[in-house]
C-alpha positions, 0 to 999 in steps of 0.5 A, a space after each residue: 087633388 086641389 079642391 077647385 074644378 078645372 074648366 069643362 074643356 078640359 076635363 072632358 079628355 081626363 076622366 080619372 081625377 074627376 071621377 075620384 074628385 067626385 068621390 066615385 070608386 075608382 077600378 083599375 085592371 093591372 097590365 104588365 104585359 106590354 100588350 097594348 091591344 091587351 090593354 085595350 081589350 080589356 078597357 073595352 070590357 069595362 074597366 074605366 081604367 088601366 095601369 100599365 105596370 113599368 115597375 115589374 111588367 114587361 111596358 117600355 117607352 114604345 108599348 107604353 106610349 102605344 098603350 095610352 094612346 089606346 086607352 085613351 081612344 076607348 074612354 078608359 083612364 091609363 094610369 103607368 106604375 113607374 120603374 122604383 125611383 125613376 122619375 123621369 119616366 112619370 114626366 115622360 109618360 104624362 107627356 104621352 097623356 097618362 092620367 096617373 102616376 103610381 110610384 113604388 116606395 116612397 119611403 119619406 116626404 122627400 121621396 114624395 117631393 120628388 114625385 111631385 117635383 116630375 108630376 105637377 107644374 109649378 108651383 108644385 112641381 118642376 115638370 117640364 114642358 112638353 105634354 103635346 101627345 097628351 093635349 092631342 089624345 085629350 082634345 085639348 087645342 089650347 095648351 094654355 088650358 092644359 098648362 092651368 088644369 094639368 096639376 089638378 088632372 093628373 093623380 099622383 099615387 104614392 105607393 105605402 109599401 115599408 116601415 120606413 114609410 109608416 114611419 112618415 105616412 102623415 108627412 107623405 100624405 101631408 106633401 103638397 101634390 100627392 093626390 093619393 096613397 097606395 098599398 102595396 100589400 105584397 111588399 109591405 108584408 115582406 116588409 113587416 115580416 123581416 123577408 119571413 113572409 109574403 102573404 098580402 093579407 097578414 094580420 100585420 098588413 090587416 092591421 096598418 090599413 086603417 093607419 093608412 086610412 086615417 092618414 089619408 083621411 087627415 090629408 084629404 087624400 085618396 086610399 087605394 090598393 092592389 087587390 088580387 081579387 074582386 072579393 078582396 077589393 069589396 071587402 076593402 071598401 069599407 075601410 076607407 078605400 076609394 081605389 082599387 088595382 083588381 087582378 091584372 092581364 096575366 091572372 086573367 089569361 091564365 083564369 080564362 085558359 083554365 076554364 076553358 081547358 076544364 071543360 075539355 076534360 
């Protein structure tokens, strides 16, 4: 993210590029199942925000859109993991006032172009214009505002998730308008195993973070990951990390479920 400050009148409806600007750790729940009232209720228990995950979860245009406009309604930032090379999908949604952007694989700098060239108006990007439902949700009244300030509120996360993107991490992070990177732990230990091994937390994963950490640092980048747990999240934190997806709608429901059936028997 650009160093400068946007006015205040703008960044009183976005709060997540401001909080990492400020160097805040930022937690985010992980919602996939296109409930926006799941999402909401989980804002409201004080998660600041919440992604909605198109990726692998069960979000479309219309529970997506319903979503955001809900998160927005209880302070909390939604963030939206896009479907794997889509997009258009992160214009669209910005449009409908998400404040990040999660995009699954970038593998090399002209993957993290692309992201740029949906997410960021020039001269960064090539988003086109139209983000009327996100300056109505932020209570920005000038579109002029919105149109000087959106390459600094929007927060773009390039997920690290291969070895190809190892490879290039220094040039993904590098890439003018990728505000973060993101681990993608599962995927990577696939990745790093040769399809052998899903385990998140392997030595070979252990090992690339610090990678991904000086990286980041080198680049002024933001170094986010997912986390099934809180302790995980915790024990992360440390190593460079200001982000963190922790648990999502569907560990929750089934954690809730459990207890409560455990004091059944």
């Amino acid at each position: 993210m650009s160093a400068s400050t946007p006015a205040a009148s703008s960044l009183s409806g976005f709060s997540l590029a401001r909080r990492l600007r400020a160097g805040e750790t930022v937690h985010t729940a992980w919602c996939s199942l296109a409930s926006p009232i799941v999402a909401e209720l989980i804002a409201r228990e004080g998660f600041r925000a919440v992604t909605l995950d198109q990726q692998h979860g069960l979000f479309d245009v219309a529970t997506t859109a319903a979503a955001i406009a809900a998160l927005r309604a209880v302070g909390s930032a939604p963030i939206v993991r896009i479907p794997l090379g889509d997009f258009a999908v992160a214009s669209r949604v910005l449009d409908f006032g998400a404040e990040g952007i999660i995009a699954p694989m970038i593998n090399n700098e002209a993957d993290a172009r692309a992201l740029v060239a949906a997410t960021k108006y020039p001269p960064l990007g090539e988003r086109s214009w139209g983000p009327h439902r996100a300056t109505t949700l932020a209570g920005v009244a000038d579109p002029k505002i919105y149109l000087r300030d959106a390459n600094d509120l929007v927060v773009t996360f390039a997920m690290i998730e291969t070895r190809t993107a190892l490879v290039n991490i220094d040039a993904i992070a590098a890439t003018p308008g990728i505000d973060a990177l993101f681990l993608g732990p599962s995927d990577l230990s696939i990745a790093l195993s040769e399809g052998q091994t899903l385990d998140p937390h392997a030595a070979e994963v252990e090992r690339e973070i610090d990678r991904i950490a000086k990286a980041a640092a080198r680049a002024g980048k933001i170094f986010g990951a997912y986390c099934a747990t809180a302790e995980r999240a915790q024990a992360l934190g440390p190593r460079g990390l200001r982000f963190f997806a922790v648990g999502s709608d569907l560990m929750f429901l089934r954690a809730g479920t459990a207890t409560t059936l455990a004091g059944l028997r």
